[in-house]
C-alpha positions as CSV (number, residue, x, y, z in Angstrom):
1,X,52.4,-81.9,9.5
2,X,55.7,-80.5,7.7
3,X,57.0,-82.9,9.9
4,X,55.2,-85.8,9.2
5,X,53.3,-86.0,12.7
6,X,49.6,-86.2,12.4
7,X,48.3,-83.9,14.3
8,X,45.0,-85.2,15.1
9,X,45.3,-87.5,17.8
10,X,47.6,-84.3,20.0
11,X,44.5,-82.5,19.1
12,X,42.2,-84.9,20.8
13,X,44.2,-85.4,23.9
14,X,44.0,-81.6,24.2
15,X,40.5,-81.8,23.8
16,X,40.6,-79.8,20.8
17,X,38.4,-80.7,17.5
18,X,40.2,-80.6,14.3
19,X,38.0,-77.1,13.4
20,X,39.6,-75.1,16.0
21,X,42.7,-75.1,13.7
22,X,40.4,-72.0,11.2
23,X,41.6,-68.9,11.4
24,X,39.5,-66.5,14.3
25,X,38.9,-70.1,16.1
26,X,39.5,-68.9,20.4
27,X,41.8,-71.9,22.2
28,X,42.1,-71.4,26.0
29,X,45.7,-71.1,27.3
30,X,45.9,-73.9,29.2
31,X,44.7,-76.0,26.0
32,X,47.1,-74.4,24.3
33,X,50.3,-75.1,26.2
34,X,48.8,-79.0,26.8
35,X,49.2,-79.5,22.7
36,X,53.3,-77.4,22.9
37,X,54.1,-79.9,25.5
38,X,52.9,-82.9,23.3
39,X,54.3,-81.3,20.0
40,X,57.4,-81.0,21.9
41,X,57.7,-84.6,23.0
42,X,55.9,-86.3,19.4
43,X,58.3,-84.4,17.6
44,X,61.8,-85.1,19.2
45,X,63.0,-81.9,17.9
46,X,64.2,-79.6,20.7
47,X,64.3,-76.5,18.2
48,X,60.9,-76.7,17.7
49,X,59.9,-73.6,18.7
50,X,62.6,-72.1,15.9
51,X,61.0,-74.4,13.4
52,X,57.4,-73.2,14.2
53,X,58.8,-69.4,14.0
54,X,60.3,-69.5,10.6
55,X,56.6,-70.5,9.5
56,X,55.3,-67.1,10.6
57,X,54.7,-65.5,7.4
58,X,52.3,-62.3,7.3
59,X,49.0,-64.1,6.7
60,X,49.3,-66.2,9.5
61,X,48.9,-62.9,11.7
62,X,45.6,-61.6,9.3
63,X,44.9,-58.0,9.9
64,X,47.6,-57.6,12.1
65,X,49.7,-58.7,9.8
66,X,48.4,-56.7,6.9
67,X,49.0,-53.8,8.5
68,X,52.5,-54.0,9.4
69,X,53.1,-55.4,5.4
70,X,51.7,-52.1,4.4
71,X,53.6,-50.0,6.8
72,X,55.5,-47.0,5.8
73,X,58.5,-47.5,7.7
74,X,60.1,-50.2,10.1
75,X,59.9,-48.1,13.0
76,X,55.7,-47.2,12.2
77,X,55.6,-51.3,11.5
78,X,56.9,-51.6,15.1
79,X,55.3,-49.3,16.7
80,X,52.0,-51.0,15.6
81,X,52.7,-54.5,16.1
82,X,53.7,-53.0,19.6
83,X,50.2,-51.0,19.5
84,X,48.2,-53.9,19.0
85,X,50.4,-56.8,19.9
86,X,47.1,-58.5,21.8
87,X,45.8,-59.9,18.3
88,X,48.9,-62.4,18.3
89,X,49.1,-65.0,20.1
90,X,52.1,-64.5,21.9
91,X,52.9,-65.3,25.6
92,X,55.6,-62.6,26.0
93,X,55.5,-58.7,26.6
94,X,57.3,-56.7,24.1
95,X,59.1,-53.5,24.6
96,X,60.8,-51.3,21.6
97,X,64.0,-49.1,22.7
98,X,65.5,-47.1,19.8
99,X,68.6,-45.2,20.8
100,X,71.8,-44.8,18.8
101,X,73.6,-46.5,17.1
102,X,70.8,-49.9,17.7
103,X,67.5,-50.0,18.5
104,X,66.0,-53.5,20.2
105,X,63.3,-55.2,20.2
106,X,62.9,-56.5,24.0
107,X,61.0,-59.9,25.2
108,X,59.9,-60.7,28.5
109,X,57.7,-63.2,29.9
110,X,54.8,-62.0,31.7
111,X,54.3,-65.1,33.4
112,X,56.7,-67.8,34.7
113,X,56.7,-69.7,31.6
114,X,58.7,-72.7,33.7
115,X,60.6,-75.4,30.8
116,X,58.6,-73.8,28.2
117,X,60.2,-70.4,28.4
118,X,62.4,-71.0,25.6
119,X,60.8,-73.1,23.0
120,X,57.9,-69.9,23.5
121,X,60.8,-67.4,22.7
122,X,62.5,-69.1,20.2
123,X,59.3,-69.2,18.5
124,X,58.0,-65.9,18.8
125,X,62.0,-64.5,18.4
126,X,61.8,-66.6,15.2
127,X,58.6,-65.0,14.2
128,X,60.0,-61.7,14.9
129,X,63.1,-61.9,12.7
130,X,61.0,-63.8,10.1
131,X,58.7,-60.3,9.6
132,X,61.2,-58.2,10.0
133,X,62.9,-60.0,6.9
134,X,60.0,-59.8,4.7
135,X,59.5,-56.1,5.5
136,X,62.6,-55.4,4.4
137,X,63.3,-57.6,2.0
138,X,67.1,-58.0,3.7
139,X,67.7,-61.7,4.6
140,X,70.7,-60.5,7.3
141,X,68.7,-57.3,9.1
142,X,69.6,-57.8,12.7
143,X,72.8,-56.3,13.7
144,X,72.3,-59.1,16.8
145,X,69.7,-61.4,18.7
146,X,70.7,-62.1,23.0
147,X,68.8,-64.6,25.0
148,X,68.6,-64.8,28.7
149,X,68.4,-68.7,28.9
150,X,72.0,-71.0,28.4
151,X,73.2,-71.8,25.5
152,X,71.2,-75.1,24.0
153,X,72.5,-78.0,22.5
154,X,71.2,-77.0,19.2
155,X,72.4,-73.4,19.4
156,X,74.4,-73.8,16.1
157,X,70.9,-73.4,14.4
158,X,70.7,-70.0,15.2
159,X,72.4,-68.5,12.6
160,X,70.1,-69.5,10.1
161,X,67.5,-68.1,11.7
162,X,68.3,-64.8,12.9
163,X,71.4,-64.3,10.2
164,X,73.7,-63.6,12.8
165,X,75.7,-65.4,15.9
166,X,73.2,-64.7,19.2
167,X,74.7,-64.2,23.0
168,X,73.2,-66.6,25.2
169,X,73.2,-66.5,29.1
170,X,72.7,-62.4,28.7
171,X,70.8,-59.8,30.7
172,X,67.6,-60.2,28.7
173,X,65.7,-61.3,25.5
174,X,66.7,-59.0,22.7
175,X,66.5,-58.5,18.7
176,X,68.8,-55.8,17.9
177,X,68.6,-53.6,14.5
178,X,70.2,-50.5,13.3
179,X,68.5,-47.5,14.1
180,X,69.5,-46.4,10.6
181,X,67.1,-48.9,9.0
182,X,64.4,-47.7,10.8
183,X,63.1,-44.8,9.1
184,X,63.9,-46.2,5.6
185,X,60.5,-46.4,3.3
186,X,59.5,-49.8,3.1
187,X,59.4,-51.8,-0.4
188,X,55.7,-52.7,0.4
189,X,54.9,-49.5,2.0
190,X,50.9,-48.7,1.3
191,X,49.2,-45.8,3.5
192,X,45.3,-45.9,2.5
193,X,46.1,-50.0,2.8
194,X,48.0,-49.7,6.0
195,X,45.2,-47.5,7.4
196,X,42.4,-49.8,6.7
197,X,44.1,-52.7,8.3
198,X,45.0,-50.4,11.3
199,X,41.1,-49.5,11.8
200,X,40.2,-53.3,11.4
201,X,43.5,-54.2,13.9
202,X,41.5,-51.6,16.3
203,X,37.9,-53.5,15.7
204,X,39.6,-56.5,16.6
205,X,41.2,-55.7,20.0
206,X,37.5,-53.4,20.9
207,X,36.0,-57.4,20.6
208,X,38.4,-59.1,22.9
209,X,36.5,-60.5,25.8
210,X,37.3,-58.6,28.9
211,X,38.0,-62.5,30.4
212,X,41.4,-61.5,28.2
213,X,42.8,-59.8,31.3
214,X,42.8,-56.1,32.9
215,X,46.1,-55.6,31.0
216,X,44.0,-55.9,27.8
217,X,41.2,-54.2,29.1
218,X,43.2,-51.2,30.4
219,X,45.1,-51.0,26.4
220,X,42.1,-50.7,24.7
221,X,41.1,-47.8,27.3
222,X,44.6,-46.1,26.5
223,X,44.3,-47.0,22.9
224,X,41.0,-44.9,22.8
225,X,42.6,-41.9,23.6
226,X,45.5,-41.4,22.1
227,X,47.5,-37.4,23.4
228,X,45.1,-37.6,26.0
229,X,45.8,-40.1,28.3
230,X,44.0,-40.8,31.2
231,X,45.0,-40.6,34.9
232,X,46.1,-44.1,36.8
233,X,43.1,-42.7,38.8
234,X,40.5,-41.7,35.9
235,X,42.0,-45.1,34.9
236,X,41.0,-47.2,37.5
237,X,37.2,-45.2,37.6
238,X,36.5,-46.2,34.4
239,X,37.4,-50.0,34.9
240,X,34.9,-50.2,37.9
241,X,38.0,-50.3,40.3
242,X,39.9,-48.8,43.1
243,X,43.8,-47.2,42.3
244,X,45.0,-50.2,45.0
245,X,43.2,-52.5,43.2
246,X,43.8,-51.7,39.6
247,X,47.7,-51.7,40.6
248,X,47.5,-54.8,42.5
249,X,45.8,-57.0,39.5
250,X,48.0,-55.5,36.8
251,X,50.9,-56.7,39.6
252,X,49.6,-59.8,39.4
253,X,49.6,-60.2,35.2
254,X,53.3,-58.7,35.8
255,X,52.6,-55.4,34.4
256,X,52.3,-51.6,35.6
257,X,49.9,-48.7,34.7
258,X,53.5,-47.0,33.8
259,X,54.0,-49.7,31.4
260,X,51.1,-50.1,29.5
């Protein structure tokens, strides 16, 4: 719509009714990536996926969202938007590393994501830089952003996204930040607001269907107890499965037990 594409007809061809676009509306994945492919190609705008990023204010994200807003710190923001990261609707599996002088937030795709990969990064690398800009209220936060595909023909656009030159062609996906920053209070800092949005955030991943993947399933077991962890084995019990088994399928969504 901001580009004056009606979105309508895209929708139909997707098979997807104009209500589905309401907040809390379920679209299956392969749905999904049907209407990127033909936004993609209505659109004739390559960068898309930086375009659809920058639009990734907090209420797009609703409890989630809320709950980072009202975080203390960056580093408690990250950690849960890490925590509960399966409210979004990303297609990529985050990691945070914080060492000295730069901490980095890491992207990987989960999946092979084939031509796709990088209009879904840029998006969601977009999105990422976005937040981390209205949490801090600093329009130039990263310290610097490295992408794992080539450069693109429209990488000169970059800048004015992530406030900063990126690396392309690197080892891996990456928003980098100072590890000074991250302990800083932050101007919209509210604890009794960011725990209310936390328990809701928790609500919300408890109703995920278990059809959401073992990954998901095997979170929310984690989730529920926090300093006491449970055994790969106790793990695997109390998901009705086998250790062999409950390693194979998390192999097969491209995670570990040791990662989640």
């Amino acid at each position: 719509q901001d580009l004056d594409i009606d979105p309508v007809p895209l929708l139909a061809r997707c098979g997807l009714p104009l209500e589905l676009a309401g907040a809390g509306q379920a679209v299956a994945v392969e749905r999904e990536i049907a209407f990127i492919r033909l936004a993609l190609e209505a659109s004739g705008r390559p960068d898309l996926g930086l375009l659809a990023g920058r639009g990734h204010r907090f209420p797009v994200f609703g409890f989630w969202g809320l709950a980072l807003a009202a975080s203390p710190t960056l580093a408690s923001a990250i950690r849960l938007g890490l925590q509960y990261v399966d409210l979004t609707h990303t297609f990529l599996r985050w990691r945070f590393e914080r060492t000295a002088p730069e901490a980095a937030l890491v992207m990987q795709a989960g999946a092979p994501l084939g031509e796709l990969e990088t209009f879904l990064v840029e998006r969601d690398a977009a999105a990422a830089a976005t937040l981390l800009e209205d949490l801090t209220g600093r329009r130039r936060g990263l310290a610097g952003a490295e992408f794992a595909y080539a450069r693109p023909a429209w990488a000169d656009r970059y800048a004015a996204v992530f406030g900063c030159a990126p690396a392309f062609g690197a080892e891996r996906h990456a928003l980098r930040l100072s590890a000074a920053v991250l302990d800083q209070p932050l101007p919209g800092g509210d604890p009794v607001t960011a725990a209310a949005a936390e328990a809701q955030c928790g609500r919300l991943l408890e109703g995920l269907s278990p059809a959401g993947g073992l990954a998901t399933r095997l979170r929310r077991l984690l989730l529920d107890h926090p300093g006491q962890l449970p055994s790969q084995d106790e793990a695997a019990r109390r998901l009705n499965l086998s250790r062999r088994s409950l390693r194979r399928k998390l192999a097969e969504e491209g995670t570990s037990f040791r990662a989640l």
